[in-house]
N, C-alpha and C positions, 0 to 999 in steps of 0.2 A: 499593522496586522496584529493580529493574537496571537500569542507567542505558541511556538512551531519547536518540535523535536524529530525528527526520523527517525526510526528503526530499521534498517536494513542488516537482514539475516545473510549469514557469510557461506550458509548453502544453499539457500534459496537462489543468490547473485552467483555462487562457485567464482569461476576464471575475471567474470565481471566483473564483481565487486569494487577494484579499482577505478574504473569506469564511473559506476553508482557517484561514488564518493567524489570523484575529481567533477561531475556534472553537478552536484549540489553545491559544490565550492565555489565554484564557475559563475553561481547566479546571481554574487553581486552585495549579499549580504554576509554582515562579520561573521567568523565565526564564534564568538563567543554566543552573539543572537541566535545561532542556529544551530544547536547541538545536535551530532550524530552518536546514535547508540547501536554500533556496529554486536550483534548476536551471534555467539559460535560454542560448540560443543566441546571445544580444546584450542589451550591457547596456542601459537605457533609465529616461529620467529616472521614466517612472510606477513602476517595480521597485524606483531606487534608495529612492524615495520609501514604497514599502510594506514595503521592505526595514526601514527607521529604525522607522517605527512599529511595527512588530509586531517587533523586534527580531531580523532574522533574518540570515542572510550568505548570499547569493548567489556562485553559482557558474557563470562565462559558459565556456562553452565552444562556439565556434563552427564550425558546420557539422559537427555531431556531433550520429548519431542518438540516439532514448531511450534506449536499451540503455546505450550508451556515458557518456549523461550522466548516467547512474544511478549505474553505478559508481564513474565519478569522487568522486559525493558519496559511496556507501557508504565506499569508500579512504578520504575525506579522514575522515569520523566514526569515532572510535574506541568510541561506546558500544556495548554491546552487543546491543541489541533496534534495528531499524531499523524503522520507522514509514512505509512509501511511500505516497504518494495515488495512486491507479489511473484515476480517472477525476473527473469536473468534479465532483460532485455532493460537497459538505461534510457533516462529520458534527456534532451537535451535539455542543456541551461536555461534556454531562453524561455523554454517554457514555465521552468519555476522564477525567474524574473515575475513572468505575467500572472502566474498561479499566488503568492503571498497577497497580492490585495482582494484577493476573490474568498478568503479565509475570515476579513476585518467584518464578519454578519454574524448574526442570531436568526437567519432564514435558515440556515444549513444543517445537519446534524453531518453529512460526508458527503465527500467526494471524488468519484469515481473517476481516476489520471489517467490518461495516454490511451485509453483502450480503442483501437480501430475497428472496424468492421473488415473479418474474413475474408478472406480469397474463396471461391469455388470448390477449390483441390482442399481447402483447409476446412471446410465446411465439412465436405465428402469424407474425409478423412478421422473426423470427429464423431462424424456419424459412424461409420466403420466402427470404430476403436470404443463405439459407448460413452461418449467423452461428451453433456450438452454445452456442462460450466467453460465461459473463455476468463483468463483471468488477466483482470485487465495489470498493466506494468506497475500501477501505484494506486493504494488508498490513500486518503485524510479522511481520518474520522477525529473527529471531538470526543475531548476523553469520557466528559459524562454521559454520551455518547455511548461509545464502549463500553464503559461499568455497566451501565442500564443492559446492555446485551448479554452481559455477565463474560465479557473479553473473548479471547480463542478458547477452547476445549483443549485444555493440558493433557489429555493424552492423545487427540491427532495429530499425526506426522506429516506434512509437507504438504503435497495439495489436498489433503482428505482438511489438515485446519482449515486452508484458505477457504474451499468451495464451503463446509459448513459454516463459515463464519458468514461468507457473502449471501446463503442462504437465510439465515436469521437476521440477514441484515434486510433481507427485503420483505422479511416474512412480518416483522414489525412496521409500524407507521413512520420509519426514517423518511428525512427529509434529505432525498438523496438528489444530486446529478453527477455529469457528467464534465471534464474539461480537457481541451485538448489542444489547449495553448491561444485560442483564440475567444471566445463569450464560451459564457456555462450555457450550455445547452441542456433544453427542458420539453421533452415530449410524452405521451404518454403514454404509460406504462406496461407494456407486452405481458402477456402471460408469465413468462419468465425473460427477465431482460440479457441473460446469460444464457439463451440458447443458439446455438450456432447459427440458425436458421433468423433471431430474431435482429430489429434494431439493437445499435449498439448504446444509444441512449437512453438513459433511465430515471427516472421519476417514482417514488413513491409518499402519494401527499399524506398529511396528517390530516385524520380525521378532527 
């Protein structure tokens, strides 16, 4: 595979973040191969503490929204597939087992991890609340990828980075899909592939 970094932000995961960490470890490869660049606003003995165990290096950058502290980790990793966690909810192992060989292409610019299609109630309730973007558990994007995007917007904070970021992601001619632990799935492309009401599978071809 093409050498692979994570970023998982320590409040984006909060109580999770243990989790995050012990499912990437879980998946079979060393860790020196797979570096984690765990993001957080203040360093603290519980972090430094999950930092050892799960063998990751953290990155304090204080008073600095997500956007910003994204980038910092993308800058500091030089591999070339980046691995972000979007939201609290962990994936299992097995799926990143299956997920590193589906990375080893030049078809791909990213790839859209774990996201399922909504419940009813979650739908309704999305709607309600103004909410269309669902963010799925994990990106991989390719860092020349990301540069080309010009990365996160360093002064959005929490979900207002993520949704602009997946917005420009689709807004460009990304060569995106979808994985969810078994084939990349390839369909085509909904008005917005992030609307509550839409498929959960996305495609946007290059011209």
């Amino acid at each position: 595979m093409g050498s692979v970094c994570f970023i998982v932000d320590a409040m984006v995961t909060g109580e999770m973040l243990p989790r995050h960490l012990k499912s990437i470890r879980e998946s079979g490869v060393a860790d020196h191969l797979l570096p984690i660049l765990v993001t957080a606003t203040q360093a603290q003995a519980r972090l430094s503490a999950i930092e050892q165990r799960y063998h990751a290096h953290s990155l304090i950058t204080p008073s600095r929204p997500l956007g910003a502290r994204l980038n910092k980790a993308a800058f500091t990793s030089q591999a070339e597939w980046l691995i972000i966690a979007l939201q609290k909810k962990p994936l299992p192992a097995e799926l990143w087992c299956a997920l590193y060989s589906q990375l080893n292409t030049y078809t791909l610019d990213a790839l859209i991890i774990g996201l399922t299609r909504p419940s009813l109630s979650e739908r309704i309730l999305r709607r309600l609340l103004a909410s269309a973007l669902l963010l799925p558990p994990y990106i991989a994007v390719r860092r020349a990828w990301l540069e080309r995007l010009g990365g996160f917007d360093p002064e959005l904070d929490d979900n207002s980075a993520i949704d602009d970021f997946l917005q420009r992601l689709h807004a460009c001619p990304t060569r995106l899909k979808t994985y969810n632990g078994n084939l990349l799935r390839l369909t085509k492309e909904p008005e917005n592939p992030f609307l509550a009401n839409a498929p959960v599978t996305a495609f946007t071809p290059r011209p």
